[in-house]
C-alpha positions as CSV (number, residue, x, y, z in Angstrom):
1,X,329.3,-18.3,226.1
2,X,328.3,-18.7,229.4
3,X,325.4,-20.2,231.4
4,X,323.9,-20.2,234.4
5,X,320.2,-21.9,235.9
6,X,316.9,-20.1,237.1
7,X,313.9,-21.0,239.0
8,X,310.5,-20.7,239.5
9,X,308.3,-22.2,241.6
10,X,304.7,-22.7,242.6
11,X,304.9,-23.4,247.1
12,X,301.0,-24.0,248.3
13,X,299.6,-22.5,245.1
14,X,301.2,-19.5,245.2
15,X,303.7,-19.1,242.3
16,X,307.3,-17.8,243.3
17,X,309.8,-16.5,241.1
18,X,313.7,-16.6,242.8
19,X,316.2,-13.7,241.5
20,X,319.3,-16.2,242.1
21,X,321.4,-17.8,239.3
22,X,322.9,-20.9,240.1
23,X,325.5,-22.9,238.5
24,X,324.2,-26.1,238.1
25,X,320.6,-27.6,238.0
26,X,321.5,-30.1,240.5
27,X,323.0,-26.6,242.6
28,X,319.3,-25.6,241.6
29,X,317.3,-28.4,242.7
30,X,319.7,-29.2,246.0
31,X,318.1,-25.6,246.7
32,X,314.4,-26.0,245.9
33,X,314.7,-29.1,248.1
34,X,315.8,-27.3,250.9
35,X,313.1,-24.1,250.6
36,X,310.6,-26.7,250.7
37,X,311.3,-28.1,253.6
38,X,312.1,-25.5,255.4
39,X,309.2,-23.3,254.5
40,X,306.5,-25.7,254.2
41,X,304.9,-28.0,256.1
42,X,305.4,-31.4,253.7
43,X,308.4,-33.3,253.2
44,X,309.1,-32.6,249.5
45,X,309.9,-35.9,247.7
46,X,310.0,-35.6,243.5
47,X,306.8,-37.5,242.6
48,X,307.4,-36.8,238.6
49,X,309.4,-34.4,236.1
50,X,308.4,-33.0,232.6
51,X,310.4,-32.2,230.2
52,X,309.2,-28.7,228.2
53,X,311.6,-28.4,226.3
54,X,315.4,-29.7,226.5
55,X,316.9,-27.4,229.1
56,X,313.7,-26.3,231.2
57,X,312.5,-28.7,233.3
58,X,309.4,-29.6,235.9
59,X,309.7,-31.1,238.5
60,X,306.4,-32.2,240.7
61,X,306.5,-32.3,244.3
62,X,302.6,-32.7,244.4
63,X,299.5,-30.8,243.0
64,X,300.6,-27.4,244.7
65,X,304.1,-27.7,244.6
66,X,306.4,-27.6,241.9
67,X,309.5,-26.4,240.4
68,X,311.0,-25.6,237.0
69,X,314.7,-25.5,236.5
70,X,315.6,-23.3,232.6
71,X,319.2,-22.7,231.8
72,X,320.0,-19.6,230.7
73,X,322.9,-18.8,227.9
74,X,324.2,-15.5,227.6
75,X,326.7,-14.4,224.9
């Protein structure tokens, strides 16, 4: 078995799906991080995190911008 991490996001409102696999959630989050600033005008600093279910994950940057990290396992 193998597995890799996806994300989705929601940046100003507007929710954002990415078409990347990464390796890690921390390889996952590192990124999100960096989109954030870059492509918005806050300075994104984790404010909380919910966990749905064991391996997808929440993370609040504020009320319109947040992130959810799911691992994926293929066969």
């Amino acid at each position: 078995m193998s597995k890799y991490y996806n994300l989705t996001a929601v940046v100003d409102g507007d929710t954002k799906v990415f078409h990347k696999q990464f390796c890690s959630r921390n390889e996952a989050i590192n990124y999100m991080f960096k989109y954030y600033n870059k492509n918005t005008l806050i300075d994104a600093q984790l404010e909380d995190e919910f966990e749905i279910s064991k391996h997808n994950i929440e993370y609040v940057i504020d009320y319109k911008n947040r992130f959810r990290v799911n691992r994926v396992v293929v066969a």
